[in-house]
Backbone bond lengths (Angstrom), bond angles and torsions (degrees), N, CA, C in turn:
res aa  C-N    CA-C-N  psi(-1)  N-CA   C-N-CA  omega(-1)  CA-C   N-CA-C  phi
1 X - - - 1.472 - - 1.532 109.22 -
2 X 1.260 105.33 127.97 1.707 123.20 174.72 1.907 93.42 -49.63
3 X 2.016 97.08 163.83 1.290 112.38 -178.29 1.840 96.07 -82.20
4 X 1.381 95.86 -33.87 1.317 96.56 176.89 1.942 144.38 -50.87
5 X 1.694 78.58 -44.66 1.500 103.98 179.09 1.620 108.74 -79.73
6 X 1.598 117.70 -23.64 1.621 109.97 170.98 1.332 98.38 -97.57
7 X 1.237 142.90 -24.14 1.620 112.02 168.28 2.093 96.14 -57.73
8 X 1.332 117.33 -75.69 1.444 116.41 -154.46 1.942 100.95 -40.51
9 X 0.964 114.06 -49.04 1.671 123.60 160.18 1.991 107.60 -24.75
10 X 1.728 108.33 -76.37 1.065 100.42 -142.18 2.010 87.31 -90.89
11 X 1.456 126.60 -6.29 1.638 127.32 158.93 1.882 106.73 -53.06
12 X 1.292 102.13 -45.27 1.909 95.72 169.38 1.467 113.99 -54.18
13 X 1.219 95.91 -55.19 1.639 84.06 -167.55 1.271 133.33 -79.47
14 X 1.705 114.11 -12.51 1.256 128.06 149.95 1.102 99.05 -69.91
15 X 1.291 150.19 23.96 1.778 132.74 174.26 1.479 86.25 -107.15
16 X 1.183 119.02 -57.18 1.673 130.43 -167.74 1.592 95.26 -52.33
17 X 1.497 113.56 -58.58 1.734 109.27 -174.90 1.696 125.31 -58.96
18 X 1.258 93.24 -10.71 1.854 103.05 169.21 1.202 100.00 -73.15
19 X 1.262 114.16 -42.72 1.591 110.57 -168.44 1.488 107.78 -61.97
20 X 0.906 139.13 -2.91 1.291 143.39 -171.88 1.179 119.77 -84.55
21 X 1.614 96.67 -62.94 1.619 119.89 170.24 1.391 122.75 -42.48
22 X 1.301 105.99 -24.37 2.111 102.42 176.12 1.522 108.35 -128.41
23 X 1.909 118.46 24.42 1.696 96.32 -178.93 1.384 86.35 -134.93
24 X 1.196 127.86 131.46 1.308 142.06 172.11 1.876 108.94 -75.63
25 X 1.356 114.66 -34.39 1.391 110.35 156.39 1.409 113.41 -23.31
26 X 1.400 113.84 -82.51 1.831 150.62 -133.59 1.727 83.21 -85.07
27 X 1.743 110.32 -27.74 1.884 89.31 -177.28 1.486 105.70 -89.89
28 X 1.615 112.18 -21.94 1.566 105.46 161.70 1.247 148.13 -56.73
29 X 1.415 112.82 -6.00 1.483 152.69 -169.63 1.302 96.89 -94.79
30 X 1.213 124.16 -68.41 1.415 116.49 156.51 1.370 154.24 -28.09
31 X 1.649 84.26 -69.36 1.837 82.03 -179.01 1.884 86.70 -115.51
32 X 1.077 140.48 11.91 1.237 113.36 -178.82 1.798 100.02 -91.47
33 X 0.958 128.73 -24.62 1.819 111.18 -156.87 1.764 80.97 -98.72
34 X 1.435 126.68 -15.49 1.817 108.34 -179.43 1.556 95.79 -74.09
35 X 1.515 130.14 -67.36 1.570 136.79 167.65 1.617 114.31 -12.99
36 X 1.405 107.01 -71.41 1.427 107.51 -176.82 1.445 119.48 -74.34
37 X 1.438 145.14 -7.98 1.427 152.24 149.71 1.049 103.39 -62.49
38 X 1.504 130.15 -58.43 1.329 131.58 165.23 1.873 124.58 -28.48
39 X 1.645 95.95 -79.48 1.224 104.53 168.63 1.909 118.94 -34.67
40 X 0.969 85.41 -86.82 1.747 103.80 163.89 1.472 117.43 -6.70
41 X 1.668 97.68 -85.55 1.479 92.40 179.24 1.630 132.02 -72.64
42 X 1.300 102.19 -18.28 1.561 120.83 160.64 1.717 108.28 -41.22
43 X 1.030 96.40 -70.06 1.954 111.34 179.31 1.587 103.47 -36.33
44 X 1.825 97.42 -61.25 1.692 94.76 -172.44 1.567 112.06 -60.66
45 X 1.363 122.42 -39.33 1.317 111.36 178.47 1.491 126.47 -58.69
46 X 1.244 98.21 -35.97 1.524 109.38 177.66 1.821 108.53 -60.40
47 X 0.795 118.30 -23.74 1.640 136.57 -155.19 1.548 101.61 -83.36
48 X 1.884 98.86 -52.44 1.172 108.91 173.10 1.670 146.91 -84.16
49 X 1.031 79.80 -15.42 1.510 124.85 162.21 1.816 108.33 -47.78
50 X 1.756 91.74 -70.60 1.350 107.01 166.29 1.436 144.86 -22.26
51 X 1.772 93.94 -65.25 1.246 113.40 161.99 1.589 136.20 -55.28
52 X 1.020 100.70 -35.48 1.631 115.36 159.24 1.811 88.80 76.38
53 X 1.458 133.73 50.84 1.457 119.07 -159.52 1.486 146.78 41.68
54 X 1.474 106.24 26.96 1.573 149.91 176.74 2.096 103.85 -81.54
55 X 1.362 108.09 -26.22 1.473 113.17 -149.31 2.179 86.18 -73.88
56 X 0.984 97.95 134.90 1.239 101.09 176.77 1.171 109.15 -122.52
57 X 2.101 100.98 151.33 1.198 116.68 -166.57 1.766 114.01 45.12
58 X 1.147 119.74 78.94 1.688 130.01 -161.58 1.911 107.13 -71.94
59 X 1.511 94.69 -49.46 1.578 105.17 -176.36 1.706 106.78 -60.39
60 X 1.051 108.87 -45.15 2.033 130.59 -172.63 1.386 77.01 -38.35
61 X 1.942 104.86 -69.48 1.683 105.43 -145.50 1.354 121.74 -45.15
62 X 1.523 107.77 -42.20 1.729 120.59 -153.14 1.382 99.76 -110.63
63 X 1.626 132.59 -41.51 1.493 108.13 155.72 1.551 131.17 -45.27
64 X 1.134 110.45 -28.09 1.479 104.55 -177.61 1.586 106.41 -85.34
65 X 0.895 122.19 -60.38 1.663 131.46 163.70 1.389 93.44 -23.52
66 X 1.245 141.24 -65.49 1.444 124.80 -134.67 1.784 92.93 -112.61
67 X 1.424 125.63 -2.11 1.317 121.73 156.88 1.630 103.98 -75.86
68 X 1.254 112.41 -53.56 1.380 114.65 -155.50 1.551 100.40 -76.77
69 X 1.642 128.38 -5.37 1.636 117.84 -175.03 1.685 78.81 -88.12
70 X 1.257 120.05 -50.03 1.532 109.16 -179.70 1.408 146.03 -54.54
71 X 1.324 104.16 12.02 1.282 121.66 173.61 1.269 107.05 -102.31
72 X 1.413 116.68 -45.05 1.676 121.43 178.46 1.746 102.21 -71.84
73 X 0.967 125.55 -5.99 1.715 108.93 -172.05 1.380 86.63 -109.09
74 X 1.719 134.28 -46.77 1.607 117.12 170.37 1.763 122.75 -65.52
75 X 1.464 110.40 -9.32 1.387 95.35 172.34 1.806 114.69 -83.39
76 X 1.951 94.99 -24.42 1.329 81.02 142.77 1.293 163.89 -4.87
77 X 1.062 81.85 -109.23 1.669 114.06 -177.67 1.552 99.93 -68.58
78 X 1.256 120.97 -32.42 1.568 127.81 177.71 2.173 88.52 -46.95
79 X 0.900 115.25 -20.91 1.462 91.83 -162.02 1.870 94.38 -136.55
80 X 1.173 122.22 9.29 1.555 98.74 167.14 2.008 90.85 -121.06
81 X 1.132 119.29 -16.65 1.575 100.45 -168.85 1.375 101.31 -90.52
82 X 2.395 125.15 -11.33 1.215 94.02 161.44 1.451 135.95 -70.49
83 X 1.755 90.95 -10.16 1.514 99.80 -179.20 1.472 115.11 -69.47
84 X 1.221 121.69 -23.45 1.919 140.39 -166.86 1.530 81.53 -74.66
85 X 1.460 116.49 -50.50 1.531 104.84 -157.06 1.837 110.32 -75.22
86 X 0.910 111.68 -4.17 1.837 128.39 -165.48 1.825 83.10 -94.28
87 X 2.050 107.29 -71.27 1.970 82.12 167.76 1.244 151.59 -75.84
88 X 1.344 114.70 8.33 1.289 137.87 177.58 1.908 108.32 -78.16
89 X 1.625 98.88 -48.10 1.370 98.59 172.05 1.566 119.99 -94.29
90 X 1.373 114.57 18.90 1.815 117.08 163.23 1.349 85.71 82.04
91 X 1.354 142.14 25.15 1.487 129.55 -168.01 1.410 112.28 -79.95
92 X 1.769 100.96 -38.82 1.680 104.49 -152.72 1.464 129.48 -51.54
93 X 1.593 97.14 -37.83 1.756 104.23 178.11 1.523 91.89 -52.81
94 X 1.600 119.18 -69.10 1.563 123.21 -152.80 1.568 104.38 -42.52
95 X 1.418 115.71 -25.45 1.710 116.10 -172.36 1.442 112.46 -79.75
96 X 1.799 106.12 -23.28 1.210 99.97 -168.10 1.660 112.50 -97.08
97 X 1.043 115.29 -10.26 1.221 129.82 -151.83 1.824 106.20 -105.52
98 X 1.681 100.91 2.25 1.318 129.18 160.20 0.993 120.00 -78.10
99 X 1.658 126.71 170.36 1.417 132.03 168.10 1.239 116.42 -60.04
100 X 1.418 121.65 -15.64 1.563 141.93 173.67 1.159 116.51 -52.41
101 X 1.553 120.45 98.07 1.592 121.36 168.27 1.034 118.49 -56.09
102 X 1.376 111.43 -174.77 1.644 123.43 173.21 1.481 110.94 -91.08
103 X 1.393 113.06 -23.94 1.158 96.10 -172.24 1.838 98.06 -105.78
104 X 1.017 140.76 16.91 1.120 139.47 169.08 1.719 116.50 -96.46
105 X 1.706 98.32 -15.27 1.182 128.72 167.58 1.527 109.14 -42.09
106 X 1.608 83.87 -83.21 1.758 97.53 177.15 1.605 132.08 -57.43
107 X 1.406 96.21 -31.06 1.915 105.73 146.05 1.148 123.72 -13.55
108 X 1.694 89.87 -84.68 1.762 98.90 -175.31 1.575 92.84 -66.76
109 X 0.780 136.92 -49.57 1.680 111.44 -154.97 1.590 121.35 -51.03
110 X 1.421 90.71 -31.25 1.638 97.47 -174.87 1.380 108.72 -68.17
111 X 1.902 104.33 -49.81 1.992 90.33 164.72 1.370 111.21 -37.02
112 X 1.302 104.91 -41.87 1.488 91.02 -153.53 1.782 111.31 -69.99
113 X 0.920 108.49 -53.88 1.619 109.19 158.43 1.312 105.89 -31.00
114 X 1.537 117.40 -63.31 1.466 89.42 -174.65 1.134 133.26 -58.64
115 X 1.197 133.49 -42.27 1.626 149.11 166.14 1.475 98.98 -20.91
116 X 1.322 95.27 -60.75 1.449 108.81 -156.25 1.752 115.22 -81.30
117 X 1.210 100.18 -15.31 1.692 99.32 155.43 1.486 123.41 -98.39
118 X 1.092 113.41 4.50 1.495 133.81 -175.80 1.767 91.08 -71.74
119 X 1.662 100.61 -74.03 1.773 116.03 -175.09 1.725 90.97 -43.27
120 X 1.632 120.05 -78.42 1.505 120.36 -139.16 1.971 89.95 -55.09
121 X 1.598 120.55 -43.69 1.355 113.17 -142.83 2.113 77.45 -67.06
122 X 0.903 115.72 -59.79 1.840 119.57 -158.69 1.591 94.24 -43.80
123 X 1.357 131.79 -26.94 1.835 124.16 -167.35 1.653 91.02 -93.20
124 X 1.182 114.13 -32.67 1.608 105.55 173.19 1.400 124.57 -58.40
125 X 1.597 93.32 -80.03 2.005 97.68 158.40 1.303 113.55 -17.33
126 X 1.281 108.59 -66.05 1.735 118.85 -162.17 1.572 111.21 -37.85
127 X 1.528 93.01 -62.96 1.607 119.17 -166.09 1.687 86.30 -59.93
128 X 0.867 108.80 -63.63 2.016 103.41 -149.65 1.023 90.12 -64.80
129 X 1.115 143.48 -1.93 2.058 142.49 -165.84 1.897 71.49 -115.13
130 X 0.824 153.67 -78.85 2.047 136.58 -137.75 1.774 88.97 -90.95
131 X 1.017 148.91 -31.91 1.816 149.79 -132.98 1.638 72.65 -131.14
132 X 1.479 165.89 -22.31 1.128 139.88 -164.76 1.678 120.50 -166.54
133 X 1.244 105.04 -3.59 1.400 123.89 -173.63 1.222 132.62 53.90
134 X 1.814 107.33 30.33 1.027 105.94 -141.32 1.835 73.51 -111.72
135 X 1.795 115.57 158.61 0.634 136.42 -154.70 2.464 119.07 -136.42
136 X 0.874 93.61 73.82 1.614 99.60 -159.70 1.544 111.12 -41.51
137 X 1.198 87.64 -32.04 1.822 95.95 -179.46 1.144 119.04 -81.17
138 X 1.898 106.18 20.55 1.470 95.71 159.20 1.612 132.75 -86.52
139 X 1.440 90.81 -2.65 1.263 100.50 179.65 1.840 105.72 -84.24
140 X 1.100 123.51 25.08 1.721 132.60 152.80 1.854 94.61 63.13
141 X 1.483 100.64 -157.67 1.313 119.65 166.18 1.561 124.99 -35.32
142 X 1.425 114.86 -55.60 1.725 117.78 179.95 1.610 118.90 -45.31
143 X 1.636 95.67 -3.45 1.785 87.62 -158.71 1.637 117.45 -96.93
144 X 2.033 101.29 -6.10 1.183 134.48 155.68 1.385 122.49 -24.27
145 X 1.435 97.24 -72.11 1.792 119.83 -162.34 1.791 94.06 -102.13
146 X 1.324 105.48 -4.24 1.498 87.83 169.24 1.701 114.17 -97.77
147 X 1.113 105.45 -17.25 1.424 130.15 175.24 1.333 109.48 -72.77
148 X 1.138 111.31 -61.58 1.575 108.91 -173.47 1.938 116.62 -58.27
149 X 1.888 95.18 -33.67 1.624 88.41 -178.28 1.739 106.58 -87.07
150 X 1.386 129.59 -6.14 1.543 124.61 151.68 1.355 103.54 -40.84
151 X 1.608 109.49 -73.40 1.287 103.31 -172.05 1.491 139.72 -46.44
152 X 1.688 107.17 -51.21 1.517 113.85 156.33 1.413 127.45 -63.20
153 X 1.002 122.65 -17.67 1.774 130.11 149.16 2.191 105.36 -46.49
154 X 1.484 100.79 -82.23 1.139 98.76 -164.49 1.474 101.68 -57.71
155 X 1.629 142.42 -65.71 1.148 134.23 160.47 2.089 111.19 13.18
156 X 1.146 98.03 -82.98 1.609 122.01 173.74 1.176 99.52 -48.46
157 X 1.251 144.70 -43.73 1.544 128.18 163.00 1.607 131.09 -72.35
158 X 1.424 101.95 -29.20 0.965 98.99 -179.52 1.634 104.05 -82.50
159 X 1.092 152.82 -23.46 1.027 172.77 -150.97 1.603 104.51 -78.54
160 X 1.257 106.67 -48.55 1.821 145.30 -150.03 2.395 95.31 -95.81
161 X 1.592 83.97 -40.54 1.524 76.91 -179.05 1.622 115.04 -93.99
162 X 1.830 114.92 -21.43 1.438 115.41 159.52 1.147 112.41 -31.97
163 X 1.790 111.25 -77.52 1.531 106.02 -175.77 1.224 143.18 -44.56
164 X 1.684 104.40 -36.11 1.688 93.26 173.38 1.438 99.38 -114.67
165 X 1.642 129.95 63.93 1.412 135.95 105.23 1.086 117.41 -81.35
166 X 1.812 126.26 -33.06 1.141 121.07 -178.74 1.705 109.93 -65.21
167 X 1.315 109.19 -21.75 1.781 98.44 -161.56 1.665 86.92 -100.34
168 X 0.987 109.73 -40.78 1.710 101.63 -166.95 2.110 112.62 -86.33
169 X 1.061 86.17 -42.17 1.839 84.16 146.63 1.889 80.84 103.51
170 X 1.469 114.54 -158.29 1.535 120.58 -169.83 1.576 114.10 -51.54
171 X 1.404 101.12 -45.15 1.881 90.38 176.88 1.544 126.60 -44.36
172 X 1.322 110.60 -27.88 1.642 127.21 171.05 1.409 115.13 -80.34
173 X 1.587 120.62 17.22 1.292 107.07 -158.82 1.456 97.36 -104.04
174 X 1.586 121.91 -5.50 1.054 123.95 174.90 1.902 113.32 -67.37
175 X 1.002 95.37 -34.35 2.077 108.13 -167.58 1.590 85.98 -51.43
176 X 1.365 131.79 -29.73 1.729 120.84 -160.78 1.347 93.73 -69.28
177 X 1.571 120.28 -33.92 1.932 98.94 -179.16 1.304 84.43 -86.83
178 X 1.348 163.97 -84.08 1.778 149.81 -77.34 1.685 88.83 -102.97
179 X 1.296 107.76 -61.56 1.203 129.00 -143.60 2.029 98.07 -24.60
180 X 1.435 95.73 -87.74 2.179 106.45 176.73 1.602 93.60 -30.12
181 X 1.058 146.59 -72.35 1.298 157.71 -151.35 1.764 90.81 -45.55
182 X 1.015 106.17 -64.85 1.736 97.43 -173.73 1.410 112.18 -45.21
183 X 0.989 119.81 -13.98 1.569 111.69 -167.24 1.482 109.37 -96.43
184 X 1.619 92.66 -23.19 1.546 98.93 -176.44 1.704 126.13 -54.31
185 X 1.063 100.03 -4.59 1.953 121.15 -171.40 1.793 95.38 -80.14
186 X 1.558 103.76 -47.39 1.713 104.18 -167.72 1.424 92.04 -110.67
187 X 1.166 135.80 13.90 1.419 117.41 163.24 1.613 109.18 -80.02
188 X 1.208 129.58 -2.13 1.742 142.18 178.86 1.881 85.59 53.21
189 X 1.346 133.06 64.81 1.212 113.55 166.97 1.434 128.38 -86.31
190 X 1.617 125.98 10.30 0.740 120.60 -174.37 1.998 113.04 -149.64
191 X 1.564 87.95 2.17 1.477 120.03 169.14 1.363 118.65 -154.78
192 X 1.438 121.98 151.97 1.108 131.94 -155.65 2.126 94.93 -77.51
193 X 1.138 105.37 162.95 1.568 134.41 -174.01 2.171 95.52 -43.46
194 X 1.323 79.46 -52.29 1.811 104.65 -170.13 2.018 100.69 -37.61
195 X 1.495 110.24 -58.46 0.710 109.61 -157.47 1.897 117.18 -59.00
196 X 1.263 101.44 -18.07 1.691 127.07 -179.68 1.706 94.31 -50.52
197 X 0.968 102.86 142.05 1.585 104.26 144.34 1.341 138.90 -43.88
198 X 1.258 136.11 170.39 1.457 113.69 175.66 1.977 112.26 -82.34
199 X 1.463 100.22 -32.98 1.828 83.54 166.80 1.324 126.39 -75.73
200 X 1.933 108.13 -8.37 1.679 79.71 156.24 1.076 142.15 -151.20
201 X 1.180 102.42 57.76 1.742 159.65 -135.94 2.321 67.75 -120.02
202 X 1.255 98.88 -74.14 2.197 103.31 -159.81 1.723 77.33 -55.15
203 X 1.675 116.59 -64.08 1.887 96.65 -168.23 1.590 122.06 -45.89
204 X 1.134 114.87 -18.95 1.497 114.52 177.20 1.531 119.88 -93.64
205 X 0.995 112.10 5.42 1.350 115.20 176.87 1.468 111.01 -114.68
206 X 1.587 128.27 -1.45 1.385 140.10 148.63 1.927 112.59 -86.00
207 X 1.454 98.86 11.58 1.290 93.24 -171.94 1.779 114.51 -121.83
208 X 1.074 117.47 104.80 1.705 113.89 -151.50 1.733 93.90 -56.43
209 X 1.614 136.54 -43.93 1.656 91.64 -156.22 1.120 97.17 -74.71
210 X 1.288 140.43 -43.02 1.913 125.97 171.56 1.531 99.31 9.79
211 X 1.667 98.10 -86.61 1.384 107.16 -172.73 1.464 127.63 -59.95
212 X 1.552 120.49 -12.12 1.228 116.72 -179.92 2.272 103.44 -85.94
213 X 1.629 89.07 -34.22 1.530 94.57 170.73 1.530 130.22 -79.79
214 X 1.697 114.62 -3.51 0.850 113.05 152.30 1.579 136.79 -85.68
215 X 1.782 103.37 -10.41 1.328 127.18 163.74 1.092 113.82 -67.76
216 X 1.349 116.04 -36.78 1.393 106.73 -172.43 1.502 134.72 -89.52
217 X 1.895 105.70 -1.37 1.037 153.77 -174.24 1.863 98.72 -80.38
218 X 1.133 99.92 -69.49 1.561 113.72 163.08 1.101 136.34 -44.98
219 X 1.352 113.20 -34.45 1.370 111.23 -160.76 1.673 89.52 -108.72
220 X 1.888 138.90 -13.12 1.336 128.35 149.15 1.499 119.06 -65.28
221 X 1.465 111.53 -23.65 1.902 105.11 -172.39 1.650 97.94 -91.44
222 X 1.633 128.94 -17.05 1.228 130.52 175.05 1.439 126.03 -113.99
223 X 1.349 127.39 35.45 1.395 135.58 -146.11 0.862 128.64 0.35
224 X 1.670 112.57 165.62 1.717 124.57 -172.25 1.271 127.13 -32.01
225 X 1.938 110.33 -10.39 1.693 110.98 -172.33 2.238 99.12 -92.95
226 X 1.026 81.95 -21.76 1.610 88.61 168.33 1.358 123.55 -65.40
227 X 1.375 103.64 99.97 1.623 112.77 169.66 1.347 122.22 -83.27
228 X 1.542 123.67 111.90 1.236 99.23 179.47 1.265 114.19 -78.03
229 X 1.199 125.68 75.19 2.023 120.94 147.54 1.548 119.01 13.62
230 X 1.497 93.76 -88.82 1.097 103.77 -166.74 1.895 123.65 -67.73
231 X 1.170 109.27 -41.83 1.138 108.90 174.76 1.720 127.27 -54.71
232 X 1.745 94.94 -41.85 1.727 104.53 145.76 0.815 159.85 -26.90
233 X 1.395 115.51 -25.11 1.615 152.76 -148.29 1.309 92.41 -131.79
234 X 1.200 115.24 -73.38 1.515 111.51 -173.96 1.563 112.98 -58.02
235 X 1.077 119.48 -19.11 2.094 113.80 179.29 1.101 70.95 -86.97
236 X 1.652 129.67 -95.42 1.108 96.53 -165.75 1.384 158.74 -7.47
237 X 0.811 125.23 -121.05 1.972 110.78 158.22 0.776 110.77 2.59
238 X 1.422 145.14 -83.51 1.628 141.30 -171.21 1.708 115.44 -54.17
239 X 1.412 116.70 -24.06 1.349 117.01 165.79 1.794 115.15 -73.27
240 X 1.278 107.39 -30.18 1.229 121.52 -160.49 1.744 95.07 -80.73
241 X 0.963 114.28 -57.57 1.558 120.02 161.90 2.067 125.66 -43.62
242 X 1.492 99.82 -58.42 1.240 108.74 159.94 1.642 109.27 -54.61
243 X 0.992 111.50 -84.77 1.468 105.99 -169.19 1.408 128.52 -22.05
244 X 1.644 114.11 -33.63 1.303 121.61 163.38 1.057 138.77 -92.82
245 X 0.897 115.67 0.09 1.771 145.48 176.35 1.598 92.09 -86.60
246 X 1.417 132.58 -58.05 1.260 127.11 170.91 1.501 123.63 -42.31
247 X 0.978 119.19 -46.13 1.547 142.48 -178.82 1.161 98.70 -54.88
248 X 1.626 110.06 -71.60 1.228 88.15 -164.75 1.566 122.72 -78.03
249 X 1.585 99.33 -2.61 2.046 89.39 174.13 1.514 107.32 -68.03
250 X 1.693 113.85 -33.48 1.452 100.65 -171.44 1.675 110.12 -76.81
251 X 1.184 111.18 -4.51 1.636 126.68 168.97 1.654 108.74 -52.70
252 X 1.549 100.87 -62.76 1.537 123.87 -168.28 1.639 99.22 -51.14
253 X 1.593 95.29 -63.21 2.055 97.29 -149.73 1.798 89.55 -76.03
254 X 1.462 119.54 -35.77 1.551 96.51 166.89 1.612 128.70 -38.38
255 X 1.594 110.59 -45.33 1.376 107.33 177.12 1.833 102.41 -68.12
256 X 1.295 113.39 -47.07 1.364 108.83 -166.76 1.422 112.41 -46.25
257 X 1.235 98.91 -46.11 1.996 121.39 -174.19 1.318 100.94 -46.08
258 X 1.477 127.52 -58.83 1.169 156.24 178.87 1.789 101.25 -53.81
259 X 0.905 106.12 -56.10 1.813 102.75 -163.20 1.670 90.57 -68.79
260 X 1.524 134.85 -41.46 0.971 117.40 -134.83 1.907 92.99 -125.74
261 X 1.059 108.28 26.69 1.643 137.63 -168.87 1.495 108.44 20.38
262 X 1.124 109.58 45.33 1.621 112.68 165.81 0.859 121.25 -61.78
263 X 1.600 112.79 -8.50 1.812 107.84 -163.70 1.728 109.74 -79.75
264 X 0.852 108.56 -23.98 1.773 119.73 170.26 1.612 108.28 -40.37
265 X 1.337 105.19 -48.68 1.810 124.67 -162.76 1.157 100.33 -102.59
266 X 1.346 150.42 28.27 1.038 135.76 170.81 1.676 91.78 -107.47
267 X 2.056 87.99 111.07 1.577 100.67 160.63 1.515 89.66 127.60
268 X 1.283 108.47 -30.30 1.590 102.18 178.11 1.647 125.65 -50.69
């Protein structure tokens, strides 16, 4: 290889490594998905570890956990990647510049999430019911109100990451996959709260699926007549709080977006 062709070679890839140096996206790509696999599966081992082969009914535990985290990461994304797809296709001005509010905006999106977790949750069920026989609705009635606050959890995130793609424009467009994922460390979805540390053992207990996954934890080691109450209450409330706290940030940077006409450039 010419002196020529490895300088023009190694000028690319120092072009790409600048990019690094000023986007907090491109450093999350990095070290955020090694950290959180880490974290994550660390917890579960530790968990299992624990049990010493005590863990009962094994398939119950982690099929349901990993259906029910998948409802909160597609109600998600149900509502910030239709928004990606509105700047991806140059849509957003044309939406806004309609009789179409902002807050009728977020309306449809949430149908739309719902729709759209309706399809993914029924191919999930399906599969783990023909590929494992496993059956979600064994967890009876409790799986209602634990379901519904997944959903209004992710909703509230996804809600939370619209706005600052809308204000910060494509560099933020990464948070639509990461964003739910961070939580997944203190949501205990695949081990109980206990296993957390004690600082974040208190963050998981401001964090509703914690409590919806510790319900759901409960209500397999105490059967389907076991309501968890309490854990109910607590997503609850804390969703009920979150959820509006979201609103109104996407309230705020809408006006901001608006005052300061970014909305043109969002996506550029």
């Amino acid at each position: 290889m010419s002196g020529t062709k490895a300088k023009r070679i190694l000028a690319y890839t120092i072009r790409h490594l600048y990019l690094y140096k000023r986007s907090l996206p491109r450093l999350m790509e990095v070290f955020y998905w090694p950290v959180l696999d880490l974290v994550v599966w660390g917890f579960v081992s530790i968990y299992l570890t624990r049990q010493e082969g005590r863990l009962p009914d094994f398939v119950t535990f982690f099929l349901s956990a990993l259906i029910l985290w998948d409802i909160l990461f597609r109600s998600q994304q149900g509502i910030s990647v239709s928004f990606l797809e509105d700047v991806w296709s140059r849509n957003l001005l044309n939406i806004f510049v309609s009789p179409l509010s902002a807050s009728e905006y977020i309306i449809s999106l949430l149908f739309l999430s719902i729709i759209k977790l309706i399809l993914t949750s029924t191919v999930m069920v399906t599969l783990a019911w023909l590929l494992y026989s496993f059956d979600i609705f064994v967890l009876g009635f409790p799986i209602i109100p634990l379901v519904a606050n997944l959903i209004v959890m992710g909703w509230a995130i996804g809600i939370v990451t619209t706005a600052l793609i809308m204000r910060f424009g494509q560099e933020a467009e990464v948070l639509a996959w990461g964003v739910a994922l961070l939580f997944q460390p203190v949501s205990a979805v695949f081990y109980p709260v206990a296993v957390l540390p004690r600082g974040l053992q208190y963050i998981a207990l401001l964090t509703p699926s914690a409590h919806v996954f510790e319900g759901m934890r409960q209500v397999i080691n105490e059967g389907t007549g076991a309501v968890p109450v309490e854990s109910v209450l607590w997503a609850t409330g804390l969703n009920a709080a979150y959820i509006t706290l979201a609103v109104l940030f996407f309230w705020w940077n809408f006006k901001v977006v608006k005052m300061k006409g970014l909305l043109a450039k969002v996506g550029e």
